[in-house]
C-alpha positions as CSV (number, residue, x, y, z in Angstrom):
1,X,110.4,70.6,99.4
2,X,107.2,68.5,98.7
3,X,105.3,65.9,100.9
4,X,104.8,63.5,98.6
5,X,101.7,61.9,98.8
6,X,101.5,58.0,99.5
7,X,99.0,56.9,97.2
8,X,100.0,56.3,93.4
9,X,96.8,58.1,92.1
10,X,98.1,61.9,90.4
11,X,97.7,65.2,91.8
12,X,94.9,66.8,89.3
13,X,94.9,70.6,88.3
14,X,91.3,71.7,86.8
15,X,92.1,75.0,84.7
16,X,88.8,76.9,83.8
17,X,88.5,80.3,81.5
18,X,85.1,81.9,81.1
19,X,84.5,82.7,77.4
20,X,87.5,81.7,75.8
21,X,87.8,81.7,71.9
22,X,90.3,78.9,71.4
23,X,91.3,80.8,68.2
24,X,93.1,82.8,71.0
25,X,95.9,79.6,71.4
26,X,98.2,79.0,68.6
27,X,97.6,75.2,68.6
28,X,94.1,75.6,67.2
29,X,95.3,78.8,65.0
30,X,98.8,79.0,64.3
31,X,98.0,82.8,63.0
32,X,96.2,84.1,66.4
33,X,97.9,87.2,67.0
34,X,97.1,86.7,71.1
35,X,100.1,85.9,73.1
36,X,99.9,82.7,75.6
37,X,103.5,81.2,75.5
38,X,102.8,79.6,78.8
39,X,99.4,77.6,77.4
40,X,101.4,76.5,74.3
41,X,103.9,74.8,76.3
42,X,101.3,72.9,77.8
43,X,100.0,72.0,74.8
44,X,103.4,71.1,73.5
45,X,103.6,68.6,76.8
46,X,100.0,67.4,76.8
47,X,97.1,66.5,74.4
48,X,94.7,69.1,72.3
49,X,91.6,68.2,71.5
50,X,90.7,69.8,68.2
51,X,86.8,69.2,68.4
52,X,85.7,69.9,71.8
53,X,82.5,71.3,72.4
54,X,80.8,73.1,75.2
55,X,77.3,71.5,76.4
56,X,75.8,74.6,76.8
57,X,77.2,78.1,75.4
58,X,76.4,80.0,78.7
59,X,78.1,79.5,81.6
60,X,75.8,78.1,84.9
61,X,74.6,75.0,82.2
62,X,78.0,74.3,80.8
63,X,79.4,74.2,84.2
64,X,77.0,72.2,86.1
65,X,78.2,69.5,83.0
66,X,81.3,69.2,84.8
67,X,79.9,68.8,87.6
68,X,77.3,66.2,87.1
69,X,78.7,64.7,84.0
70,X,75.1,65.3,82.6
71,X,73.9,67.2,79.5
72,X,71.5,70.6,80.9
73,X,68.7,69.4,80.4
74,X,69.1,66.6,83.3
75,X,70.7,68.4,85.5
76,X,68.1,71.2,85.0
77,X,70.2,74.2,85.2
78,X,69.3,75.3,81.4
79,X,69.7,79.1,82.2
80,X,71.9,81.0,84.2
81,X,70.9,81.0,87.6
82,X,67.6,82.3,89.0
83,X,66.9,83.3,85.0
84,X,63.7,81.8,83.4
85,X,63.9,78.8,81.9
86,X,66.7,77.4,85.2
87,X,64.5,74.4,86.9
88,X,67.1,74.6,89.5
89,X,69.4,77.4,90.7
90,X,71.4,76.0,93.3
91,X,73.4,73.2,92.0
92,X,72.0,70.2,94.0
93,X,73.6,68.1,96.8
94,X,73.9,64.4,95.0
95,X,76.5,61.9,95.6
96,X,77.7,62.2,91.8
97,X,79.1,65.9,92.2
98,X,82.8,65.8,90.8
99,X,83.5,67.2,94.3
100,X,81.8,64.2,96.5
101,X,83.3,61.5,94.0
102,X,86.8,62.6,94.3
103,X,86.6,63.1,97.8
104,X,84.0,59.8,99.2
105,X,84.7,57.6,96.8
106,X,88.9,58.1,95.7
107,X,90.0,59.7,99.2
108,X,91.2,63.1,97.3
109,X,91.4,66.7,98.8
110,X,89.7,68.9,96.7
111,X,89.8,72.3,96.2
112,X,87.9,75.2,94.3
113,X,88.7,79.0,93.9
114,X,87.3,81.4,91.4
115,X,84.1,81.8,89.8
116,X,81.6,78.9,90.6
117,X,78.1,80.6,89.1
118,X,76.5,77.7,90.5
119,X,74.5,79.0,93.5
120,X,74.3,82.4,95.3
121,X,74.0,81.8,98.6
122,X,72.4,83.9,101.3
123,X,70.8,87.0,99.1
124,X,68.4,89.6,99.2
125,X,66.2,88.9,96.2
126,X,65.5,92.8,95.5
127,X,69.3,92.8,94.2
128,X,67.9,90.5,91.4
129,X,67.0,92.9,88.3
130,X,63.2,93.8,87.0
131,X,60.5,91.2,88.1
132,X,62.8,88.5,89.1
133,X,63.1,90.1,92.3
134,X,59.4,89.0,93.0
135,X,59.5,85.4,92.3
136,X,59.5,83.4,95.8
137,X,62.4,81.2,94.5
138,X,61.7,77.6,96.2
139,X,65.9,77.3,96.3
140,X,66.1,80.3,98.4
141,X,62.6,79.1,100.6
142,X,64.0,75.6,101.2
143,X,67.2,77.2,102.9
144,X,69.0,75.3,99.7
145,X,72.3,76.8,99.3
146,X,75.3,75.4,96.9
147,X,78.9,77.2,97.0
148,X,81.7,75.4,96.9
149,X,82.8,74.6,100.8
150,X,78.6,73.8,100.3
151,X,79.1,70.3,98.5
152,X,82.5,69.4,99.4
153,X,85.2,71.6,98.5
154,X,88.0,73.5,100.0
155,X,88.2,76.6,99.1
156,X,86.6,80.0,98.5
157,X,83.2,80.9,98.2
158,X,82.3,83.4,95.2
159,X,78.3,83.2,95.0
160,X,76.7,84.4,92.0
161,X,78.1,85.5,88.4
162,X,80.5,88.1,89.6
163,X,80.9,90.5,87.2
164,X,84.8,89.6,86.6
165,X,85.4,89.4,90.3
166,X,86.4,92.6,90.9
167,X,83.6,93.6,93.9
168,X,83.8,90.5,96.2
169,X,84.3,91.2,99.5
170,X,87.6,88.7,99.8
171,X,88.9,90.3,97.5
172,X,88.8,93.9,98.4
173,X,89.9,92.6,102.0
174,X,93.0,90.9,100.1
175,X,93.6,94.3,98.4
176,X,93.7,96.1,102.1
177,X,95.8,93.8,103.9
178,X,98.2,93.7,101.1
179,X,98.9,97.4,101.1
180,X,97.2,97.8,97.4
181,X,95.1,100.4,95.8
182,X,93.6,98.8,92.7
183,X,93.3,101.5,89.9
184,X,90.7,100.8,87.0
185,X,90.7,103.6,84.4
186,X,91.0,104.3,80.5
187,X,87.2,102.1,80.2
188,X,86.0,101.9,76.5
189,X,82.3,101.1,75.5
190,X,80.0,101.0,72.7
191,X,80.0,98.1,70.9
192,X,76.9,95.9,72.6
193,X,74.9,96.5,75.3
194,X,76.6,97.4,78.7
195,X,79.6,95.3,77.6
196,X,82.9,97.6,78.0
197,X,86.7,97.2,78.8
198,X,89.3,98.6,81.4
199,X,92.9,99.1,82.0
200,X,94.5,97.8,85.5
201,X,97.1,101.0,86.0
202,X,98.3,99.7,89.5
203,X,100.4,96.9,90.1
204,X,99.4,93.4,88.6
205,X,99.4,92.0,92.2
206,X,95.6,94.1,92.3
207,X,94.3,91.8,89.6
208,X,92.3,89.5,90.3
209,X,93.3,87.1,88.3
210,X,97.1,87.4,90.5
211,X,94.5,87.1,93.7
212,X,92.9,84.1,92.2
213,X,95.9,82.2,91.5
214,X,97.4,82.9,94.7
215,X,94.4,81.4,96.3
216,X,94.8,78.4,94.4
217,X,98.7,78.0,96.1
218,X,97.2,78.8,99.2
219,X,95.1,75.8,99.0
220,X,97.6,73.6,97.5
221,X,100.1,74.2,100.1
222,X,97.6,72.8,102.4
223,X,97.1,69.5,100.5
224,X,100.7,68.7,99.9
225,X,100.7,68.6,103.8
226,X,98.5,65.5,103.2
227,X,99.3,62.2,102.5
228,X,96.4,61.9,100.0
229,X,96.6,63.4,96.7
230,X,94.5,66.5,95.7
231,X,92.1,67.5,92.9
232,X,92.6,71.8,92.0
233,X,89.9,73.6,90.5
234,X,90.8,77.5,89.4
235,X,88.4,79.2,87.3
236,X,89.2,82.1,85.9
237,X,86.4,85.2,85.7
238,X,88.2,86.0,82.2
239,X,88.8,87.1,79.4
240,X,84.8,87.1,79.9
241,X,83.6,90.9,79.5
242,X,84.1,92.8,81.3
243,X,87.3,92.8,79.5
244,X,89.6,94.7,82.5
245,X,93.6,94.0,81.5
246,X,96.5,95.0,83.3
247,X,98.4,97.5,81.5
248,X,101.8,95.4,81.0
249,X,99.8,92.5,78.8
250,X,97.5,95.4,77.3
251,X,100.8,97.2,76.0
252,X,101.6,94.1,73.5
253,X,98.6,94.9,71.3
254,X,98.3,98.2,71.3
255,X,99.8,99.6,68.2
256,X,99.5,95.7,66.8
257,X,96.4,95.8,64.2
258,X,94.3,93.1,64.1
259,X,92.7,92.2,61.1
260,X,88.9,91.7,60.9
261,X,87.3,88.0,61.6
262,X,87.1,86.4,59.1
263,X,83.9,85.7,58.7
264,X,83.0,89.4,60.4
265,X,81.2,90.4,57.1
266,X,77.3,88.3,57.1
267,X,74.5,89.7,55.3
268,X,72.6,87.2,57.3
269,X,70.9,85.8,54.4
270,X,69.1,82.1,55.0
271,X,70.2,82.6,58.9
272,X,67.8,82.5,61.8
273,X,66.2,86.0,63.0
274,X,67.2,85.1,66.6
275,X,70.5,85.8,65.8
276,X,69.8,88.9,65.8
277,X,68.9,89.7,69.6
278,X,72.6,89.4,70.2
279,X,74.0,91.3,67.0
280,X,75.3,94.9,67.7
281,X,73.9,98.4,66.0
282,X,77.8,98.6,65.4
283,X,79.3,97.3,62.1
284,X,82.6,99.1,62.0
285,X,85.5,96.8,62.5
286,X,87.0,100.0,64.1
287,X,84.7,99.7,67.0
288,X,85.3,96.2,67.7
289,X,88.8,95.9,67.0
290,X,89.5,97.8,70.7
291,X,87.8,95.2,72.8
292,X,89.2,92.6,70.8
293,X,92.9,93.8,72.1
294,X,91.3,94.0,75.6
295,X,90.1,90.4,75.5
296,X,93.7,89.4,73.9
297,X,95.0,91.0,76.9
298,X,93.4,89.3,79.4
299,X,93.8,86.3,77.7
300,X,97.2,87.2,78.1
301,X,97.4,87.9,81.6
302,X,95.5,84.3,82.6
303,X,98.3,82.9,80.2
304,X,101.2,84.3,82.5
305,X,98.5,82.8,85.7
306,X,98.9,79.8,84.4
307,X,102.4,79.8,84.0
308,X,102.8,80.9,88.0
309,X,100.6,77.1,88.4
310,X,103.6,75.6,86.6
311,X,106.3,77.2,87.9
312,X,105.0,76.4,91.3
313,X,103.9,72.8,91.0
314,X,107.7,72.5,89.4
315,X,109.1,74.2,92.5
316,X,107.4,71.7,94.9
317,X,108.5,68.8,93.1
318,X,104.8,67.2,92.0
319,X,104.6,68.6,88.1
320,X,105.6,65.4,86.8
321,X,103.0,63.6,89.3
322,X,99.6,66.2,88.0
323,X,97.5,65.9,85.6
324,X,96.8,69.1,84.2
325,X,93.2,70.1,82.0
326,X,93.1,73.1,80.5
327,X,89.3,74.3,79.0
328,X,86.9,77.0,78.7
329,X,83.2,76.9,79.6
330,X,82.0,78.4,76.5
331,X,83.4,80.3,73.4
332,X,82.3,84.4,72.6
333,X,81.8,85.7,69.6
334,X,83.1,89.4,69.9
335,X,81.8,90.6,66.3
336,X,81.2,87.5,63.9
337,X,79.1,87.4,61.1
338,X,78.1,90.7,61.3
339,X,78.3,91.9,64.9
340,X,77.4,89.2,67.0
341,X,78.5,89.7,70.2
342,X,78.3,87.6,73.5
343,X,77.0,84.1,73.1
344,X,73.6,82.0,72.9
345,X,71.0,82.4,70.4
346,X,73.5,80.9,67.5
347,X,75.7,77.7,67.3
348,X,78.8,79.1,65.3
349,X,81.9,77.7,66.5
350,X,83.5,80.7,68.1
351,X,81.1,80.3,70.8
352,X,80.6,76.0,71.1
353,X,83.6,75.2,70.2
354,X,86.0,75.2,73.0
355,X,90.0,75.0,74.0
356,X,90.7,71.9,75.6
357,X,94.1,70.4,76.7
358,X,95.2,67.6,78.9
359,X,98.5,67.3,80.6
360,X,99.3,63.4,81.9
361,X,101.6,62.7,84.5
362,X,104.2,61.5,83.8
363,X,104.0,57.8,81.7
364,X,100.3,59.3,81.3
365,X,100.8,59.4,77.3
366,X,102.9,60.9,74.9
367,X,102.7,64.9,74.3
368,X,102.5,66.9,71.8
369,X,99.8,65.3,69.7
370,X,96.1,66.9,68.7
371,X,93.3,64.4,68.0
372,X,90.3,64.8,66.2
373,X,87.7,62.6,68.4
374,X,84.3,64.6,68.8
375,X,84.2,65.6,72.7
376,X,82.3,67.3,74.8
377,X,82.0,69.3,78.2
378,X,80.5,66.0,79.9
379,X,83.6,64.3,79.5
380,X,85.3,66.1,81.5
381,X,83.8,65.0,84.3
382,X,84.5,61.6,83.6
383,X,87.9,62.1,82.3
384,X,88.6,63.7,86.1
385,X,87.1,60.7,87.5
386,X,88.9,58.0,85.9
387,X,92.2,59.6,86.6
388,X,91.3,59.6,90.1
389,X,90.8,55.9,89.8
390,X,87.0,55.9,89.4
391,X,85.8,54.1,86.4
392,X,82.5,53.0,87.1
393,X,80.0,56.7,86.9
394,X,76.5,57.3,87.8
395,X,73.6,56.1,86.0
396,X,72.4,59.2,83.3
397,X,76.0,60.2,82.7
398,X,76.5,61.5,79.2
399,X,80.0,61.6,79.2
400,X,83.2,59.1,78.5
401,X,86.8,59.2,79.9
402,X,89.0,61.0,77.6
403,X,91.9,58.9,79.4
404,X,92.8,56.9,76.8
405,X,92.9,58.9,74.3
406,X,95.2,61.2,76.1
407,X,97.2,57.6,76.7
408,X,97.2,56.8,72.9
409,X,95.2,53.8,73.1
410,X,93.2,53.5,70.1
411,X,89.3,53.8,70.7
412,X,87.2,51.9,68.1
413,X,83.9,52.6,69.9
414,X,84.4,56.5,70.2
415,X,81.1,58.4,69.9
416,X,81.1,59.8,66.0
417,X,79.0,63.1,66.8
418,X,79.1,65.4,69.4
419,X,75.9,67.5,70.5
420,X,75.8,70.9,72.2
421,X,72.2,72.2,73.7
422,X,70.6,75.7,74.1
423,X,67.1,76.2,76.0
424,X,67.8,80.4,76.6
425,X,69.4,83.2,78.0
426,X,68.8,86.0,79.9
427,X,64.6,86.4,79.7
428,X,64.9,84.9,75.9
429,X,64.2,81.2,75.8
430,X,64.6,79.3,72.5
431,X,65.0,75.2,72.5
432,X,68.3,74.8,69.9
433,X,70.5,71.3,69.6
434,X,73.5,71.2,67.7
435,X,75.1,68.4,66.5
436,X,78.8,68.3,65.0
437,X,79.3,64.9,62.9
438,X,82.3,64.6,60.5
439,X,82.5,67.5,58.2
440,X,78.8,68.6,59.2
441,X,77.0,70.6,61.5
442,X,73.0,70.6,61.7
443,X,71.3,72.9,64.4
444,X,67.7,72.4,65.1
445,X,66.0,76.0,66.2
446,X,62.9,75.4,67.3
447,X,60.3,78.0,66.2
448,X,62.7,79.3,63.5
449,X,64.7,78.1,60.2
450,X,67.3,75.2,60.8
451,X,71.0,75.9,59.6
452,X,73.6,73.4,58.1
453,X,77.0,74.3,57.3
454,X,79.8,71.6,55.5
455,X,82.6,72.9,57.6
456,X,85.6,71.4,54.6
457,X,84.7,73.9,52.5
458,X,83.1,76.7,54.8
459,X,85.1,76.6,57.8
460,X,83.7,79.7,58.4
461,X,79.9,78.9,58.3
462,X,79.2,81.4,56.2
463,X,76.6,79.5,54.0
464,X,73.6,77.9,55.4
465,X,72.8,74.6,53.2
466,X,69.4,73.6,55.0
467,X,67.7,74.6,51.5
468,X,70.5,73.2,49.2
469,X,69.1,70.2,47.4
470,X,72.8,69.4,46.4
471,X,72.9,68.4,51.0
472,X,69.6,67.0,51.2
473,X,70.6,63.3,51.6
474,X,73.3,65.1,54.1
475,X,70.4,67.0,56.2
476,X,68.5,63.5,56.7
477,X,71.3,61.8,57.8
478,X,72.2,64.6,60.2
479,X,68.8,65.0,61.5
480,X,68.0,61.3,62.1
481,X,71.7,61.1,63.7
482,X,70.5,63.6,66.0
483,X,67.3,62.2,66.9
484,X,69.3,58.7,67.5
485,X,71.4,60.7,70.0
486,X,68.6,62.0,71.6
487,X,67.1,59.2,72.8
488,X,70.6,57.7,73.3
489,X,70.9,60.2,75.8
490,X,67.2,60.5,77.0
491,X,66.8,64.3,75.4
492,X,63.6,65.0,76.5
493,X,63.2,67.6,73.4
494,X,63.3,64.5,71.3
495,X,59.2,64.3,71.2
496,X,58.8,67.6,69.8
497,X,61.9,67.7,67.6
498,X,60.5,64.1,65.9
499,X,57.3,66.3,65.4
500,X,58.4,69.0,64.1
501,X,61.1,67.8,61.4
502,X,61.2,63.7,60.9
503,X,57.7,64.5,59.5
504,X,60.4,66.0,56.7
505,X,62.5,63.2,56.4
506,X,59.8,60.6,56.3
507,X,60.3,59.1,59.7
């Protein structure tokens, strides 16, 4: 039986994948042959949001956006952290953080559990690869250190990327005093890099995924003990690669063949060269189409997670009083336009374009329903604060409640474009901005050739228009659009970007 809490503000559930196509959820593609009954009955009860956008395809950027509400390139965590190019690598200790707001300011208990990628605590630096292990990081000489419990949460602490999860210490302790031997066999590789998959053979109960979510009810128990209601923040390690599935979701695809993206086939023709740090010796659809039943799998597995959430919000009575909001950080590419893997370096919508679904409480909005509004990862943030009563945000916010919408109130002042940002990954840095408007997408690459694509009649990007006079009326509105959005949203790039193509449009 549930406490209920006194004040009339919802409960608030914060679902988080890492590198989630959203072609993996049958309300975006009705044809996806991955399996996630649980997420389309949310989607069926809640509100999809068919142009979401990440604001950063990697995840320490895109997930400082949620929480700071800012665009990267404020917040200055442009990089993964302690990577070149990150300006900071410990997510700092502000009064904005989504944390500090929902707790100071709206009396909320919040909690966090799952990968966090936002600081890595107490380390010794000769664990960091090549010459990154000589830097004298100020973070780490300032004693600055940002984990969850660090700025405000409840919760667990798991420092660093994480690597799927698998080698933290909690969870290896959880494994032990649960009786559990976690079995990791049948691993595939070969299609990029050091990228690979797994099978679970023991129980699901040694995933941890299962560990994760457990957590989460862990924590939740504890709130509904409160009078004051609580914000939940899970976020998942998957289907991110390593792509390690348990063998009961990992039997529904394997004798089920999977046809070839469609856009897998790019002779690369008019497309930047950068693309190509990221593209895989492998062009056999043969190679790839193995990982791709390992990431359906997993995707799978968080899928029946997620269900467990439900199932046990329902059992304690407060389903009808949470607000549930379902995302990813980032897309991944797995293969598209001839061999692409990972993400970064390219601005194709398998890896900016992201799942995102809201659940009201109840008298929240009507269900059901997708809507086309151009949003964005900073939104979230302000979306989580509004619900918790907060209207008013911090002064350099990029992002707008999504409220609202999800309400059904009609919006006349909505933004019309929608801008993702790339400054690098990994010891690669490259200054990109995408920016979605309408049927268009342009994307500035700095130091390399400019794309375009009229997504009505290439969904698929295949064809890059930047030199078609027939869309030259069409680039200068998308560029000056973007360069209005830019100093909208104090884009520091804008200087550079003015010089080095509004010379072209005669600005």
């Amino acid at each position: 039986m549930s406490t209920k809490h006194i004040s009339n503000k919802p409960n608030i559930v914060f679902i988080v994948t890492d590198q989630q196509r959203r072609d993996t959820l049958s309300c975006y593609d009705a044809d996806t042959l991955c399996q996630t009954p649980n997420l389309d009955r949310l989607a069926a009860e809640g509100v999809v949001f068919d142009n979401a956008y990440a604001s950063f395809p990697v995840c320490t950027p895109a997930r400082a956006s949620m929480q700071t509400g800012m665009y990267p390139f404020k917040h200055g965590m442009q990089n993964n952290t302690y990577s070149p190019g990150c300006l900071v690598n410990e997510l700092p200790q502000t009064d904005y953080l989504l944390s500090r707001q929902l707790k100071e300011r709206a009396g909320y208990s919040v909690g966090h559990t799952g990968k966090w990628h936002l600081g890595q605590g107490p380390t010794d630096r000769d664990l960091f690869e090549r010459n990154l292990k000589y830097i004298e990081f100020p973070d780490m000489a300032a004693g600055n250190r940002s984990l969850p419990t660090d700025v405000g949460y409840e919760g667990d602490n798991f420092p660093g990327h994480g690597g799927g999860g698998w080698d933290y210490a909690q969870f290896r302790k959880y494994l032990v005093e649960q009786g559990l031997e976690l079995k990791i066999e049948n691993r595939i590789s070969g299609h990029y890099g050091g990228h690979f998959g797994a099978e679970v053979t023991s129980p699901v109960e040694t995933t941890v995924e299962h560990y994760i979510t457990d957590r989460a009810m862990i924590h939740m128990d504890h709130f509904l003990e409160r009078e004051e209601p609580f914000m939940m923040a899970i976020h998942y390690w998957g289907p991110h690669e390593p792509y390690i599935a348990p063998t009961d979701t990992l039997d529904l695809y394997r004798n089920v063949r999977i046809p070839p993206w469609r856009n897998f086939k790019d002779d690369g023709n008019a497309k930047p060269t950068i693309h190509n740090v990221k593209r895989s010796l492998v062009q056999e659809w043969e190679t790839f189409e193995p990982f791709v039943k390992h990431y359906y799998a997993v995707m799978t597995h968080i899928d029946r997670q997620v269900g467990r959430i439900v199932q046990y919000l329902q059992d304690k009575g407060v389903y009808d009083d949470t607000v549930i909001m379902f995302c990813a950080d980032h897309g991944e590419s797995l293969g598209i336009h001839g061999g692409l893997c990972d993400k970064g370096f390219f601005m194709y919508d398998e890896t900016c374009r992201i799942p995102l679904i809201v659940k009201p409480a109840a008298g929240g909005g009507e269900g059901g329903r997708k809507v086309e509004h151009m949003v964005g990862t900073c939104d979230l943030y302000a979306t989580l604060l509004c619900y918790a009563g907060i209207s008013e945000l911090h002064h350099g916010a990029d992002g707008r409640s999504l409220e609202p919408i999800v309400r059904g109130e009609p919006v006349a002042d909505w933004p019309d474009a929608v801008v993702t940002e790339f400054t690098g990954l990994g010891s690669l840095l490259c200054s990109q901005r995408m920016i979605r408007m309408g049927n268009y997408k342009y994307v500035f690459n700095g130091g390399d050739i400019d794309e375009l694509y009229d997504l009505k009649c290439d969904p698929y990007e295949m064809h890059n228009r930047i030199q078609d006079e027939e869309y030259a009326e069409v680039l200068r509105c998308m560029r000056l659009r973007l360069a209005d959005w830019m100093e909208e949203h104090q884009d520091h790039l804008v200087v550079e970007y003015r010089l080095l193509r509004l010379r072209d449009v005669g600005v």
